[in-house]
C-alpha positions, 0 to 999 in steps of 0.5 A: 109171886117172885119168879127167878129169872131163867139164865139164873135157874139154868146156872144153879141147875148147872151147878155153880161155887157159891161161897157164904159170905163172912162179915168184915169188922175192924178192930172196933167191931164196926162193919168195914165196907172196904174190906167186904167189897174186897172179899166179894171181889176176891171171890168174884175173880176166884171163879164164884157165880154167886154168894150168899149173904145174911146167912150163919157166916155172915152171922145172924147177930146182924139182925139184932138192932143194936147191930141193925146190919141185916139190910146195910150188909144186903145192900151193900152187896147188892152193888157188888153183884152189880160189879160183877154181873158188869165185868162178866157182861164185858169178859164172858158174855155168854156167863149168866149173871151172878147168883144172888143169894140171901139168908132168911131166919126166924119165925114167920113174920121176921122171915116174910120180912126178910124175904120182902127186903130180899125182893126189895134189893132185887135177890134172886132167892132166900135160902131159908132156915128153919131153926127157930121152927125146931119143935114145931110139927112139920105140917107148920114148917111147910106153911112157913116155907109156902108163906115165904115162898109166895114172896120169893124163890126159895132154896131150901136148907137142911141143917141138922145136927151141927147147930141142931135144927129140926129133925125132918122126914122124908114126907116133909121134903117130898111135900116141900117139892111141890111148893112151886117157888122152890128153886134149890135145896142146900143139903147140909144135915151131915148125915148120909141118911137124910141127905139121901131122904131129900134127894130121893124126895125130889126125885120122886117128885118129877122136880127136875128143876129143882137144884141140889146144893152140897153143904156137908162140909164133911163130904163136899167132894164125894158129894160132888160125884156120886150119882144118886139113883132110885126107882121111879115107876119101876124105872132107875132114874137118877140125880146128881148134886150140881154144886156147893154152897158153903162156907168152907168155900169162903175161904180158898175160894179159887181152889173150891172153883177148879174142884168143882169143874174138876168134878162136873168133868168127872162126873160126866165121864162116869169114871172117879179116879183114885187121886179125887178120893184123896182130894176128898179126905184133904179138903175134909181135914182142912174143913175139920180146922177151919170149922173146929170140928174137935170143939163141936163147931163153935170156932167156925165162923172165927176160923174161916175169918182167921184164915182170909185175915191171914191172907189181907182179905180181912182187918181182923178175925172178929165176931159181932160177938166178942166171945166167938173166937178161935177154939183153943188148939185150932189156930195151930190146926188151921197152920197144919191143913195149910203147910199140909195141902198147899196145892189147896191154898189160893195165898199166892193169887191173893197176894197178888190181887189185894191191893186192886180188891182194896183199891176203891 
């Protein structure tokens, strides 16, 4: 079994910005490795201590053969990581290394594959989903998720509703907290209720070293800040989520960095002022663009590609699939959110950086 090493397991319990990673096409729709290493620098020197790849930003499409991207995207940016770990060793000594991230899909044999693949390349966790397991009974889910965590550390998802994945209790997520290779949970159900149900199961659990992640793109500041507290034998005892994981944070991803501090210094001081809840309502309209929430969310992938091809970090705003593109009406969102929250806009950092991003 696959252990994560402990400087990891201290900065994921610290809570770090972790942005998903897009895939870089050019205007033939094949892989462009110049622009990918940019935009891993780019978030690298926007303040990210990790990034996940393979995951529903990178699209799941690079697992078909006739795109075969799965382990050449991987690797790829397994040499980035490699950089940046390298500048942070040169500039902050003290910084953990970054966090190393990758996306596993499928039923289980695929699933085991990946996270072999994973371990291969020397990933630090596999953030599991569980999608193609919707229908089945939760006690077949948990036997995936044992399976998967025998061969690396594994952060969990709860995705539900946006793109429709399994509907889960809160017995299944306090049963997945005593798989012992369970590193961190990515709360994404957009739904108070379950997000209260896993982070009420991993109290109860005593797991106290298990990491919670936000990935609800509607809520990602409030989140930030809001202490969850339960009673656990008769004693209030309670947990916070110490970071994000999203894909909201591809995008201004220098912004999303400072945000995050912002709100481990408030939530330190036990006090939210009144501007952060504002804060917390911007960076949702922006997320309603980026992510096409008006259309059911099916531009979000192309929106958050729209928006580093605005800024040079991309060649183009493509998809592997040539029918996933912006939604009618979002371009002119995301040029609204953009005029409209400027202060929650990198453009300028960019654009002074591409060219040394792009440079080799």
């Amino acid at each position: 079994m696959s252990h994560i090493p402990e400087s990891v397991r201290a900065a994921l319990k610290t809570g770090v910005c972790m942005p998903a990673m897009p895939l870089a096409l050019d205007a033939n729709r094949k892989f462009d490795e110049r622009y990918q290493r940019a935009v891993c620098r780019y978030y690298h020197a926007a303040g990210a201590r990790g990034f996940a790849v393979g995951v529903h930003v990178t699209q799941f499409a690079i697992r078909e053969p006739k795109h075969g991207l799965y382990r050449p995207v991987l690797e790829l940016m397994r040499e980035e990581f490699d950089r940046a770990d390298q500048l942070l060793a040169k500039t902050i000594p003290a910084e953990a290394p970054m966090v190393r991230i990758g996306g596993i899909a499928g039923l289980t044999d695929q699933a085991l594959s990946e996270a072999a693949i994973l371990k291969e390349l020397g990933y630090h966790a596999g953030l599991l989903s569980m999608i193609a397991l919707k229908g089945e009974s939760e006690e077949r889910i948990l036997d995936h998720c044992r399976q998967v965590a025998e061969v690396i550390p594994v952060f969990g998802f709860y995705l539900d509703g946006v793109v429709e994945g399994p509907r889960l209790t809160y017995n299944f997520w306090r049963q997945f907290c005593e798989i012992e290779n369970v590193v961190a949970i990515k709360l994404a159900a957009f739904d108070r209720y379950k997000t209260i149900d896993v982070i009420r199961a991993v109290v109860e659990s005593g797991r106290d070293d298990i990491a919670l992640y936000t990935g609800n793109d509607d809520t990602i500041v409030i989140d930030l800040v809001t202490p969850h507290v339960f009673q656990v034998n008769g004693k209030p005892k309670e947990r916070r989520i110490c970071g994000g994981l999203l894909g909201h944070w591809a995008v201004w991803t220098t912004r999303a960095a400072e945000m995050l501090e912002r709100c481990h210094i408030v939530s330190e001081r036990g006090a939210v002022p009144e501007e952060l809840i504002q804060t917390a309502i911007e960076v949702t309209d922006m997320n309603a663009a980026i992510f096409d929430s008006a259309n059911g969310f099916v531009g979000s992938v192309a929106g958050i590609n729209e928006v580093l091809f605005r800024q040079g970090l991309l060649p183009t705003n493509y998809c592997l699939d040539e029918n996933n593109v912006l939604s009618p009406g979002q371009a002119a969102e995301i040029d609204r959110v953009t005029a409209a929250y400027p202060h929650l806009t990198d453009n300028a950092f960019v654009k002074a950086h591409l060219e040394e991003w792009l440079a080799d």
